[in-house]
LONUNU-168349 format. One record per residue: residue in one letter; x negated, y negated, z of N, C-alpha, C in turn; residue number from 1. Coordinates in steps of 0.001 Angstrom, whole numbers, plus 524288, in hexadecimal, padded with zeros to 5 digits. Layout:
BEGIN
r residu=A | neast=X | nnorth=Y | nup=Z | caeast=X | canorth=Y | caup=Z | ceast=X | cnorth=Y | cup=Z | num=NUM
...
% end
This chain:
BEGIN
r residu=X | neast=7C24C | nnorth=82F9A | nup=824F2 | caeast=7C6F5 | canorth=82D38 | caup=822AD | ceast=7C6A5 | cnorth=82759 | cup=82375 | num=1
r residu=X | neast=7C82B | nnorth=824C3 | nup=8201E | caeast=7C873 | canorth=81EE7 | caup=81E52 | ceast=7CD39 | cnorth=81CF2 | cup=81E44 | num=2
r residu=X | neast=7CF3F | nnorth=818E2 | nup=81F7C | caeast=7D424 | canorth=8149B | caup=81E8D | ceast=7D25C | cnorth=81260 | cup=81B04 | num=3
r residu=X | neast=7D48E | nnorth=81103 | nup=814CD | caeast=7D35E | canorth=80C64 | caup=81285 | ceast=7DA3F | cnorth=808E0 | cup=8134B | num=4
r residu=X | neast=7D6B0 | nnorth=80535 | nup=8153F | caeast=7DCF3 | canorth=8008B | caup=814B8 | ceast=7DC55 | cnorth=7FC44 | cup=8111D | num=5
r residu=X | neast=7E127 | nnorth=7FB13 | nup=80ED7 | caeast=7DFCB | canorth=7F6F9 | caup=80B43 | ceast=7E6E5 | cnorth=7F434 | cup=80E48 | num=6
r residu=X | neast=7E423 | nnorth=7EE90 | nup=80F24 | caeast=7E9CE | canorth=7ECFD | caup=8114E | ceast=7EB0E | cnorth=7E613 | cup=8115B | num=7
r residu=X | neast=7EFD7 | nnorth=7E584 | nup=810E5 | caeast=7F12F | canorth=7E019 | caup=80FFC | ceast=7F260 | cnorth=7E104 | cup=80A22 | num=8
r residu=X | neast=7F379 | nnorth=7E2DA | nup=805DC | caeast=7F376 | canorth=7E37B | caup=8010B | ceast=7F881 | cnorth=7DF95 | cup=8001C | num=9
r residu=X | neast=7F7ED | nnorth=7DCA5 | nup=7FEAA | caeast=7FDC2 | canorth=7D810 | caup=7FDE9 | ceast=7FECC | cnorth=7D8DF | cup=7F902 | num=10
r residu=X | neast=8034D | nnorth=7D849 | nup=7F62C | caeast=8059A | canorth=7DAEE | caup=7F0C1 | ceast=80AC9 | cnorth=7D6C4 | cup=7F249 | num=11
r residu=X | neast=80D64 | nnorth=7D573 | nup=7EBF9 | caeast=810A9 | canorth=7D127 | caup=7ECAB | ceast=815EE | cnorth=7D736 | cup=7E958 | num=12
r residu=X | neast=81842 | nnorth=7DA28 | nup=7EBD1 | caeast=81C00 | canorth=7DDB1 | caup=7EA56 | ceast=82309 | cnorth=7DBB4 | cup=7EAA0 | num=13
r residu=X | neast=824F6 | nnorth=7E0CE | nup=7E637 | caeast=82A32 | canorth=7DF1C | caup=7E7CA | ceast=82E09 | cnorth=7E4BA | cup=7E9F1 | num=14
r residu=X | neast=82BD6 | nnorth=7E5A0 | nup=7EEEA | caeast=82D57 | canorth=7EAD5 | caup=7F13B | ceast=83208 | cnorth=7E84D | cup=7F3ED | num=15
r residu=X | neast=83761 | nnorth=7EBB0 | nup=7F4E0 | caeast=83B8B | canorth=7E98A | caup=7F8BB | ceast=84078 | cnorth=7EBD4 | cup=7F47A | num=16
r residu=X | neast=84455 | nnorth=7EC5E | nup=7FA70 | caeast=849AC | canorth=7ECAB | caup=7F795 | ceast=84CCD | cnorth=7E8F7 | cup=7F5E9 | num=17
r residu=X | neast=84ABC | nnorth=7E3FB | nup=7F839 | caeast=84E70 | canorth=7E066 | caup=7F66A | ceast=84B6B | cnorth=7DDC4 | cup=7EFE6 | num=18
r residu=X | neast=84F9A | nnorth=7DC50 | nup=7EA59 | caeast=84E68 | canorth=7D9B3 | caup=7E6A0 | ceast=84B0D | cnorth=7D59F | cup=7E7A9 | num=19
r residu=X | neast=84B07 | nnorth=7D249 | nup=7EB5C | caeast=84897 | canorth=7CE80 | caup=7EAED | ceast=841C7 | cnorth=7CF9B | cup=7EB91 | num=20
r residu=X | neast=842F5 | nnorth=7D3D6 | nup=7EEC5 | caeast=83C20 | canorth=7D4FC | caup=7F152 | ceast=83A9D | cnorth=7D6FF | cup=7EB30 | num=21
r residu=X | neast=83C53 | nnorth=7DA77 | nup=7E84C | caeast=83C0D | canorth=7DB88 | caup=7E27A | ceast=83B94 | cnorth=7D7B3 | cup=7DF9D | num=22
r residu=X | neast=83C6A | nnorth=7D342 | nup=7E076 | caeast=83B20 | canorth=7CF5F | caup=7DC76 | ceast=8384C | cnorth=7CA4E | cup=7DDC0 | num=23
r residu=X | neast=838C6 | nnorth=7CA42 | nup=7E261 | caeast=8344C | canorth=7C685 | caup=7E683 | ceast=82F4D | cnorth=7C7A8 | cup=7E5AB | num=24
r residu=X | neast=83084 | nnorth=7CC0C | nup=7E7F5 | caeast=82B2E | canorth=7D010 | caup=7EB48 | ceast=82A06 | cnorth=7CECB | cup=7EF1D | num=25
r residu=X | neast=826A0 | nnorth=7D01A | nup=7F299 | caeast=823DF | canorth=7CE23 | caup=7F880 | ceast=81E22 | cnorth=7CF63 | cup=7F87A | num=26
r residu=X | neast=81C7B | nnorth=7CFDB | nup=7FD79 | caeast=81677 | canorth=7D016 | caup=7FE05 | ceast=81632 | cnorth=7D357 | cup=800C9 | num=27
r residu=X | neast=812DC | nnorth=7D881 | nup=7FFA9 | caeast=8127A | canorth=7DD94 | caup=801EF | ceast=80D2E | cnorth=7DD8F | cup=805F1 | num=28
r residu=X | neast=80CAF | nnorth=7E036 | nup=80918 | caeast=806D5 | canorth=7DFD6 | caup=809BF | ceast=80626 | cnorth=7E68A | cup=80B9B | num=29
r residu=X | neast=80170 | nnorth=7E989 | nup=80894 | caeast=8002E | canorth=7EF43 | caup=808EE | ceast=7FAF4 | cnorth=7EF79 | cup=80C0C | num=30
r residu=X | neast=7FD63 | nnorth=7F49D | nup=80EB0 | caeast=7F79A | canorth=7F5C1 | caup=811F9 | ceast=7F7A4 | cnorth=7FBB7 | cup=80FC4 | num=31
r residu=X | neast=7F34D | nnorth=7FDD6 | nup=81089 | caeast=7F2AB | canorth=802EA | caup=80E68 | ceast=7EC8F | cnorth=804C7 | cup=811E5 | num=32
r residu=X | neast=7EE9D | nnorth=80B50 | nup=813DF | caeast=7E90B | canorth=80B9B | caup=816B4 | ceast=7E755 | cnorth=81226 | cup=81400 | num=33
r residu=X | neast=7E407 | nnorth=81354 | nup=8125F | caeast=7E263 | canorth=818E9 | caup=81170 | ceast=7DE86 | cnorth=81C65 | cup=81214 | num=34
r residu=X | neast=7DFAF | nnorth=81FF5 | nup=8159F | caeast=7DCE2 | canorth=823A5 | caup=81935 | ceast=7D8CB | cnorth=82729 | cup=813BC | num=35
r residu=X | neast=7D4DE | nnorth=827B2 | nup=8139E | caeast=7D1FE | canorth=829EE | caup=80F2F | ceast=7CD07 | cnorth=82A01 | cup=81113 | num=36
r residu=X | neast=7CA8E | nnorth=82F06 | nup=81101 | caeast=7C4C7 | canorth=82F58 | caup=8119B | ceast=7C0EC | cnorth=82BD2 | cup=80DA4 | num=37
r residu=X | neast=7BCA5 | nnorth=8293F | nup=80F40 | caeast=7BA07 | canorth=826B6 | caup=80BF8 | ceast=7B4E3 | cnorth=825B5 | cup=80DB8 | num=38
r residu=X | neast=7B2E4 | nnorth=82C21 | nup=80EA1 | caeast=7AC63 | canorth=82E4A | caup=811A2 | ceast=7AADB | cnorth=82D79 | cup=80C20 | num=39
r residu=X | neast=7AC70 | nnorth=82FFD | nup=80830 | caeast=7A9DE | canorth=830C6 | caup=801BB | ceast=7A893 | cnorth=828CC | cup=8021B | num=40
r residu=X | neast=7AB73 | nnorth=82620 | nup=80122 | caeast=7AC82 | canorth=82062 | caup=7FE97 | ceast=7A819 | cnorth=81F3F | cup=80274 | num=41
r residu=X | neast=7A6DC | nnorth=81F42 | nup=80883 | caeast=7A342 | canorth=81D6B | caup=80D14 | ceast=79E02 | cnorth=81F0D | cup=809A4 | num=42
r residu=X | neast=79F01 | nnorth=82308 | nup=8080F | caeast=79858 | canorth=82514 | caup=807AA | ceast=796FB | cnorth=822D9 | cup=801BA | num=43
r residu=X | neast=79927 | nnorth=82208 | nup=7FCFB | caeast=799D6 | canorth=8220A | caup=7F712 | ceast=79B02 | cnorth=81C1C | cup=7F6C1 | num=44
r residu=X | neast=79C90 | nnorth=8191C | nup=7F910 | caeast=79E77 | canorth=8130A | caup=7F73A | ceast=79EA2 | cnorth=813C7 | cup=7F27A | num=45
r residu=X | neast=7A1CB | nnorth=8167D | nup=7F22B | caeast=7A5C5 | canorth=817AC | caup=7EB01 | ceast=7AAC7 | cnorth=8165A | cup=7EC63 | num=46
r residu=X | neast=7AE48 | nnorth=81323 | nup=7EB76 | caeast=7B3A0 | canorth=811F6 | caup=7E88D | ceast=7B637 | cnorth=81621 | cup=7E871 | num=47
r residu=X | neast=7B50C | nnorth=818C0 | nup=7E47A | caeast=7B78E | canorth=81D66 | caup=7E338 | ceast=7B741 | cnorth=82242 | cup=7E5B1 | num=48
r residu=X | neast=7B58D | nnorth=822D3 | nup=7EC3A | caeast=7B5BD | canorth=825FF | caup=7F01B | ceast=7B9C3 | cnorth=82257 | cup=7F36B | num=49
r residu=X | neast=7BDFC | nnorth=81E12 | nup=7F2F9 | caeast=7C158 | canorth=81D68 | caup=7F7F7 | ceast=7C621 | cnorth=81AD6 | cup=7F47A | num=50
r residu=X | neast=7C9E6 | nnorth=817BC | nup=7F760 | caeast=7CDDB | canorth=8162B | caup=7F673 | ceast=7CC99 | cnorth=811AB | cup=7F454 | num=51
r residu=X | neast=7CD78 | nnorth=80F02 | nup=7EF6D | caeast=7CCBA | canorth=80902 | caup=7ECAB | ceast=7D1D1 | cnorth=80716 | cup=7EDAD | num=52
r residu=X | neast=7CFA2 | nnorth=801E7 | nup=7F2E3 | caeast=7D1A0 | canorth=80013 | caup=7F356 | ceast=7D612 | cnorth=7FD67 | cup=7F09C | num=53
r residu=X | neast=7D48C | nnorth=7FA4E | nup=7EB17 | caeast=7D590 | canorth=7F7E0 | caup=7E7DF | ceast=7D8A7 | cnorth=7FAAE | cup=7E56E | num=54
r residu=X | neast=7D772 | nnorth=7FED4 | nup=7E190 | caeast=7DBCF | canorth=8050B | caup=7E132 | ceast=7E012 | cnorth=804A0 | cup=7E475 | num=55
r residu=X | neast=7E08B | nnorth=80499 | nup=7E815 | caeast=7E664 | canorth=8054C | caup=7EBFC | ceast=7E7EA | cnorth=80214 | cup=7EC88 | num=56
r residu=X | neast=7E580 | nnorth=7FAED | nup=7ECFF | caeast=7E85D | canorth=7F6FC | caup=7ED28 | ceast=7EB49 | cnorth=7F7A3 | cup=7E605 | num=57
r residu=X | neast=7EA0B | nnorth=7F9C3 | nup=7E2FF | caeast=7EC31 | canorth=7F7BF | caup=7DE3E | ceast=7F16D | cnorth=7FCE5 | cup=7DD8D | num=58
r residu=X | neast=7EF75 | nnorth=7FF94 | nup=7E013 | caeast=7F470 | canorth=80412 | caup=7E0C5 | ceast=7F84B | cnorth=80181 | cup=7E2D6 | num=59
r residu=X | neast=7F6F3 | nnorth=7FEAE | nup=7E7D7 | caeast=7FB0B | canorth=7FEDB | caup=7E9A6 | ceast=7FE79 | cnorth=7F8DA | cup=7E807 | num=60
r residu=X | neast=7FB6D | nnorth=7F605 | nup=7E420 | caeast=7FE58 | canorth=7F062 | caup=7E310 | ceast=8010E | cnorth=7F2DE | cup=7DEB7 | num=61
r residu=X | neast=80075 | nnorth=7F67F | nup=7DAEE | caeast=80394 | canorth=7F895 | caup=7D866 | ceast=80782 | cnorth=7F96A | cup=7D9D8 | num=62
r residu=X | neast=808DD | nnorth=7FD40 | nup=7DDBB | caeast=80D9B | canorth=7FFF6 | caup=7E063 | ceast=810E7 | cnorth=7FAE9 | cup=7E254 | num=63
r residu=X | neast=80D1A | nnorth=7F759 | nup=7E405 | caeast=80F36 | canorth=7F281 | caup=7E5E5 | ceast=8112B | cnorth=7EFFD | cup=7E1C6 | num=64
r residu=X | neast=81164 | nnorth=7EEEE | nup=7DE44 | caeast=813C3 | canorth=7ECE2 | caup=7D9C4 | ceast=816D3 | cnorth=7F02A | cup=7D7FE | num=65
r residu=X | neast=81993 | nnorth=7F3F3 | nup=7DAAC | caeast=81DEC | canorth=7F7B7 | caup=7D6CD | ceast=822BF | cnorth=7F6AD | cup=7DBA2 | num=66
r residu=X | neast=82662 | nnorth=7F42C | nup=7DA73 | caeast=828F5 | canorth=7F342 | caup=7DF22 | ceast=82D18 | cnorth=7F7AC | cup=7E01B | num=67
r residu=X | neast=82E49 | nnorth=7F725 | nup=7E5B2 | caeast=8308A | canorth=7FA4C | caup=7E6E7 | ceast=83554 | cnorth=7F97C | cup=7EB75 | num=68
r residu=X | neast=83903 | nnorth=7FA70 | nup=7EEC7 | caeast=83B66 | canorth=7F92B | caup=7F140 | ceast=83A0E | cnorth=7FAD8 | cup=7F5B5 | num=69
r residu=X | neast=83822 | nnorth=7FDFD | nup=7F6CC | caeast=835D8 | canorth=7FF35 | caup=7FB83 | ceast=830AB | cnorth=7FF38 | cup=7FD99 | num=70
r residu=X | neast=82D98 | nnorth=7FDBA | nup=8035D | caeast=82952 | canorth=7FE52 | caup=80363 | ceast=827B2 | cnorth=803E8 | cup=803A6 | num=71
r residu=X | neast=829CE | nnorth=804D0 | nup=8053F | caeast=828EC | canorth=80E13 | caup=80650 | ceast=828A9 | cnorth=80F15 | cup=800BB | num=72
r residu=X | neast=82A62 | nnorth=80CEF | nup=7FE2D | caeast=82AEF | canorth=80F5E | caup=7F69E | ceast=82574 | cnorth=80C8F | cup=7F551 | num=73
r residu=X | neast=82364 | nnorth=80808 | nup=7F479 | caeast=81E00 | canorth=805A5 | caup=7F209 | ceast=81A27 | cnorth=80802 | cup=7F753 | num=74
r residu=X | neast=8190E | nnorth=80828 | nup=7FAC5 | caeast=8162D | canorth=80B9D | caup=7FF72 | ceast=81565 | cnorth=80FDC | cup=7FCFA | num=75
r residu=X | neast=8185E | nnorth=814DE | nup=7FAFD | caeast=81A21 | canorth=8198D | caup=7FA1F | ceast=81572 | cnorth=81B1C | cup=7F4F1 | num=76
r residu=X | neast=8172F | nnorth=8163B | nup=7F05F | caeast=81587 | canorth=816B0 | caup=7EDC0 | ceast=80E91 | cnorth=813E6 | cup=7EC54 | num=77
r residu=X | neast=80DD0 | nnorth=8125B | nup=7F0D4 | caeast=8078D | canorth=80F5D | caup=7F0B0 | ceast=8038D | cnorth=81430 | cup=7F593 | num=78
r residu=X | neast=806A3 | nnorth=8171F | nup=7F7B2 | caeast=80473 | canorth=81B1F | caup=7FB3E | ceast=80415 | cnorth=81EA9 | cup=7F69C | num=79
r residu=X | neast=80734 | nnorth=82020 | nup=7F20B | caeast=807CB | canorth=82461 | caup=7EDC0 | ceast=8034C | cnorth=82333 | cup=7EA29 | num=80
r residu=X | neast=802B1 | nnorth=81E80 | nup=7E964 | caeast=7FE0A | canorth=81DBC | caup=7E5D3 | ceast=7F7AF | cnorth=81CBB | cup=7E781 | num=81
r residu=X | neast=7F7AE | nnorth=81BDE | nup=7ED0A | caeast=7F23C | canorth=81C36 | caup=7EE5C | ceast=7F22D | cnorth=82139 | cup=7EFA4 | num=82
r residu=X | neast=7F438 | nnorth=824B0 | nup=7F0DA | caeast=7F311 | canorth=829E9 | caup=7F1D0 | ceast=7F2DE | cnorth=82CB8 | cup=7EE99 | num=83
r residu=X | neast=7F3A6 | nnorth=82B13 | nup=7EA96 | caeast=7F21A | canorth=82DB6 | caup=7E490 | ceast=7EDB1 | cnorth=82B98 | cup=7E2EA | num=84
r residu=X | neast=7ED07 | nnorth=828AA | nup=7E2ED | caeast=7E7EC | canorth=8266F | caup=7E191 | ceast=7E2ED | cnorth=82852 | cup=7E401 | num=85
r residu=X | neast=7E39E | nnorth=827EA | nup=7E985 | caeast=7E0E0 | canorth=827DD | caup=7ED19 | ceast=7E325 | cnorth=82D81 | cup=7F0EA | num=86
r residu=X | neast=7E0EC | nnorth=832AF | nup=7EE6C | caeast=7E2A7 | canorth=83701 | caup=7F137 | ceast=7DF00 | cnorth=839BC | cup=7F7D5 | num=87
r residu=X | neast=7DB36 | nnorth=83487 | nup=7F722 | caeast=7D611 | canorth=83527 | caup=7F9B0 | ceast=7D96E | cnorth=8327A | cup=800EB | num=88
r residu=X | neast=7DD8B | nnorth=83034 | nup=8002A | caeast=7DDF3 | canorth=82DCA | caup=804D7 | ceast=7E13A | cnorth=8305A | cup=80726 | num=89
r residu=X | neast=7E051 | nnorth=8318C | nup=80CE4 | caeast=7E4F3 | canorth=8368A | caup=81004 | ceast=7E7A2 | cnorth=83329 | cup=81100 | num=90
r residu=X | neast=7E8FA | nnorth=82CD1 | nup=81435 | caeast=7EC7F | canorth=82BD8 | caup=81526 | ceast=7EC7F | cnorth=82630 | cup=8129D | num=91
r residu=X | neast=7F291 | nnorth=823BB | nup=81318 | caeast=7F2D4 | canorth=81D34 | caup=8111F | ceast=7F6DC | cnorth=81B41 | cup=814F1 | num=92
r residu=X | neast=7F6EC | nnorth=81724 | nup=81658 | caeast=7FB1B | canorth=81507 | caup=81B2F | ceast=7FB15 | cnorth=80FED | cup=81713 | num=93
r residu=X | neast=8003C | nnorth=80E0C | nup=8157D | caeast=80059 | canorth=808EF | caup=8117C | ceast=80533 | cnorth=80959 | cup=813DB | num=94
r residu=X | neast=8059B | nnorth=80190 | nup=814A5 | caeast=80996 | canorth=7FCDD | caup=81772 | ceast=80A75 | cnorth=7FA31 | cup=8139F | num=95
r residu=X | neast=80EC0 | nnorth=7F8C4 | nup=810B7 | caeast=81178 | canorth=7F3DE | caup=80E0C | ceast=8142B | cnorth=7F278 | cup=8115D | num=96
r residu=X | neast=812B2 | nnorth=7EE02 | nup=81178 | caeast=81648 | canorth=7E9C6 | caup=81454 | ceast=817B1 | cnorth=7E4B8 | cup=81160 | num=97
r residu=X | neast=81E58 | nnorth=7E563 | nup=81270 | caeast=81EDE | canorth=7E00E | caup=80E3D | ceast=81EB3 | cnorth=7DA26 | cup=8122B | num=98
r residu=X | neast=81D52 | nnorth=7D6A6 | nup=80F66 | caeast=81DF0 | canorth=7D1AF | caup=812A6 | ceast=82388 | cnorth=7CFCB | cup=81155 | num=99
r residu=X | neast=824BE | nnorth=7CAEE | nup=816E0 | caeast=82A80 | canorth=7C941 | caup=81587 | ceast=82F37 | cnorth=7CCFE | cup=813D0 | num=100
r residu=X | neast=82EFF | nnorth=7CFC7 | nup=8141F | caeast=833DD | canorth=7D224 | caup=81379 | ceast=839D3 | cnorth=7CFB9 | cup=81199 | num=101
r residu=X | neast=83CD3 | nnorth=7D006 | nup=80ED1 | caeast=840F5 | canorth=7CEBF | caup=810E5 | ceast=845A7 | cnorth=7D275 | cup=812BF | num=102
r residu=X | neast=84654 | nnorth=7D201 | nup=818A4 | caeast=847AD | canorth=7D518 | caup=81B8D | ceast=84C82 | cnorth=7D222 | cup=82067 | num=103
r residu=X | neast=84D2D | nnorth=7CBB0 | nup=81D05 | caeast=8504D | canorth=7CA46 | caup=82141 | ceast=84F3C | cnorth=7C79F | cup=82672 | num=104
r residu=X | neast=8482A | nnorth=7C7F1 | nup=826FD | caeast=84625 | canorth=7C422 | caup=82A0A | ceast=8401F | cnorth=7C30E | cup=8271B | num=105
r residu=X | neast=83EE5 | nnorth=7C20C | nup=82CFB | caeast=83923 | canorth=7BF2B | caup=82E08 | ceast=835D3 | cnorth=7C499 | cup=82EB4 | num=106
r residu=X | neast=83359 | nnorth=7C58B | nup=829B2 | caeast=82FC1 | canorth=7CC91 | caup=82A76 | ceast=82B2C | cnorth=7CA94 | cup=82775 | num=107
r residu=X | neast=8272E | nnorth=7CC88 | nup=829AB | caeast=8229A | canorth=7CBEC | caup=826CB | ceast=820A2 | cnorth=7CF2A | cup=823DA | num=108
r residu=X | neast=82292 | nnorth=7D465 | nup=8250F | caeast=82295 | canorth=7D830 | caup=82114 | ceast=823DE | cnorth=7DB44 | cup=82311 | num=109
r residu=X | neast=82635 | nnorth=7E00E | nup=81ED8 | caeast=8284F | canorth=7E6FA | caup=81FCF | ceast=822E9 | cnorth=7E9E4 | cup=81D5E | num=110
r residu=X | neast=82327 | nnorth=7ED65 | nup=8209E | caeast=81F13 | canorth=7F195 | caup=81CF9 | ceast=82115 | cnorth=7F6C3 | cup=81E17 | num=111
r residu=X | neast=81E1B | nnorth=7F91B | nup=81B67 | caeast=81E22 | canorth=800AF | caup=81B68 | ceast=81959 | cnorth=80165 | cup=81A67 | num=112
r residu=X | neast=81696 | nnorth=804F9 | nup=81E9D | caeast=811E5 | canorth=807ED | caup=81F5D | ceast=81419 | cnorth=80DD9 | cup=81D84 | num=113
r residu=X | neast=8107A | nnorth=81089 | nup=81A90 | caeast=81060 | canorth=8163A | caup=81802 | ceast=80BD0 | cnorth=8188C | cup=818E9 | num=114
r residu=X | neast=80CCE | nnorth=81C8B | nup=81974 | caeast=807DD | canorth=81F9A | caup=819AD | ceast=80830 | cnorth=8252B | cup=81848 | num=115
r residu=X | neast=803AF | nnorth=82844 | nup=81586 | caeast=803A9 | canorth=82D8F | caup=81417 | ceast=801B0 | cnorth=831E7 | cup=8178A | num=116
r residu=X | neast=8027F | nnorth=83066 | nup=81DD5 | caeast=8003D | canorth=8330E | caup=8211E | ceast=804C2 | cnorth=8362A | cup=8224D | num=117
r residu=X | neast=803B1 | nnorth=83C4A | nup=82295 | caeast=80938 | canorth=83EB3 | caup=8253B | ceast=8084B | cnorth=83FC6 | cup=82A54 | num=118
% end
């Protein structure tokens, strides 16, 4: 079993309950990690035996461009689409974290970590 991580993914989104974050936007930053065998991809240096990288960053700037009010709701739905895609991976642990917040102070960011492990 393998971790692929792809992380730091910065995306300029307009996730939040408040209007303004909807019409501002802020600066997100995604981490994403996925548990998937990749003995076939070690032995074959074929592409098309593991997870493309590039494939999941574009999954997930999609989802990232569909705004939403919650981070648990765009999370929800970027864990839904690499696991369709990608039925090969047993587990995914993915962090959005927004920067700045507005929350009333001095925050450098909120996040929510998800994961499909039961």
């Amino acid at each position: 079993m393998s971790t692929i991580a792809i992380e730091n993914m910065e995306f300029h989104a307009f996730h939040g309950c408040f209007k303004e974050e909807q019409i501002i936007g802020n600066t997100f930053i995604v981490d994403v990690y996925m548990d998937t065998d990749t003995k076939e991809a070690e032995l074959s240096d074929n592409l098309e035996h593991t997870v493309n990288y590039a494939d999941v960053h574009a999954l997930i700037k999609k989802e990232m461009s569909t705004n939403s009010k919650l981070l648990e709701h765009v999370g929800k739905r970027i864990m839904t689409v690499i696991e369709a895609a990608y039925p090969q991976i047993d587990a995914i642990e993915l962090k959005i974290a927004k920067m700045n917040p507005p929350i009333g102070g001095k925050v450098e960011s909120v996040s929510l970590t998800l994961n499909n492990m039961e």
